[in-house]
N, C-alpha and C positions, 0 to 999 in steps of 0.2 A: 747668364747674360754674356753676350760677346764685346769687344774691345768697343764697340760701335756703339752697342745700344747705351753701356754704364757710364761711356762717354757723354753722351745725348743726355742720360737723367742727372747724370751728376755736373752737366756745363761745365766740363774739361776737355780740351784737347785730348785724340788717341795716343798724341808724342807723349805729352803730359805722363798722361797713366804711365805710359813704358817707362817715361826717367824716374816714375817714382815708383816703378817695379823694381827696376835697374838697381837703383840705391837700398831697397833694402827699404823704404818705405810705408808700402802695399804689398801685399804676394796673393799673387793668383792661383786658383787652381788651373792645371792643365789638362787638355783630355788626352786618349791618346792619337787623336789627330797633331799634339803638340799646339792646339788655337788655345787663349786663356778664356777663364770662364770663370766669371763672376758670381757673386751671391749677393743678396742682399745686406749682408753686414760689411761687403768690400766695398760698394754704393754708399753704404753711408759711412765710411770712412775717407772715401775719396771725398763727398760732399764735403765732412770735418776740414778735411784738410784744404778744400778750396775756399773754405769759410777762413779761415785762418790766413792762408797764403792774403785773400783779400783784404783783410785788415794788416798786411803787412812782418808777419811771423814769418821768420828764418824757417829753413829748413830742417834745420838742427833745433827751433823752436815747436815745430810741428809735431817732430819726432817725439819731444817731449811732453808734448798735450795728449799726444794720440797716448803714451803711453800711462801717462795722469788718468785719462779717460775709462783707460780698460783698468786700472787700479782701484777696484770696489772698495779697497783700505785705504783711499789716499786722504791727505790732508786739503782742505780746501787752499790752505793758506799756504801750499805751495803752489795753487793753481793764481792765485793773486799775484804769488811773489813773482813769477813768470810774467805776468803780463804786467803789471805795475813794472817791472822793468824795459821790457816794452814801448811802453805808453810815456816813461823817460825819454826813451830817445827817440821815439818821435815830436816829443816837446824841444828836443836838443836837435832835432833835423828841422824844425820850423821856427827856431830863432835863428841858426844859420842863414837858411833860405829869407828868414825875413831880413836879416843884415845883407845879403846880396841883392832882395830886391832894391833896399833902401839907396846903397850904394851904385847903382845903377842908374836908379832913377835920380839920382842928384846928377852924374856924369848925363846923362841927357840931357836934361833940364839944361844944365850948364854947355852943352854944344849947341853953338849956333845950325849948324845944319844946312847951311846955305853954300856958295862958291871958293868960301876961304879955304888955305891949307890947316890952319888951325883947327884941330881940333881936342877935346879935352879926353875925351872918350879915350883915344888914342897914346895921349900922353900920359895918363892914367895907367893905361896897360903896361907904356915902357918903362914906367916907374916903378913897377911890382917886383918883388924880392926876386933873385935870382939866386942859385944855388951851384 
């Protein structure tokens, strides 16, 4: 398969493929026209890894499944340990987020919104740490 088609089945971008040619990720074969050329175990490594990228897996997290993956010896529980840490910090990116929503939404609430200079949203902001 060509950059176009494995693109197409795998629902990646063709930049996509190349940066994760680039790094050391994927590796293609070449022909001697120098065009790459896929197999079907490249397809379904690119799919893994889109699968992954989508639930939010580093790059350096990828690298790691992919290589858990092809390890017929491996331990499950180090495939756990990986994504259970993971799935930490995405609980620690959505108490974040949710203490910025929360924080927001009381500065709205609390601005009038109308013709005054006052506003709290405002004074809020010029009250934040400085460094």
């Amino acid at each position: 398969m060509n950059i176009g088609d494995v693109a197409k089945r795998a629902g990646l971008p063709a930049k996509t493929i190349r940066y994760y040619e680039d790094i050391g990720l994927i590796s293609a074969a070449r022909g001697a026209n120098g065009y790459r050329h896929f197999a079907e175990a490249d397809l379904h490594k690119l799919a893994f890894v889109g699968r992954a990228r989508s639930l939010g897996f580093s790059i350096e997290d990828c690298r790691a499944l992919l290589a858990l993956y092809e390890d017929k010896t491996r331990a499950s529980h180090d495939v756990k340990a990986l994504a259970a840490q993971h799935l930490a910090q995405i609980g620690q990116k959505i108490a974040e987020l949710t203490a910025m929503r929360d924080t927001l939404s009381d500065l709205v609430a609390c601005c009038g919104g109308d013709d005054h200079p006052d506003c709290p949203i405002l004074n809020d902001l010029a009250a934040g740490p400085v460094r």
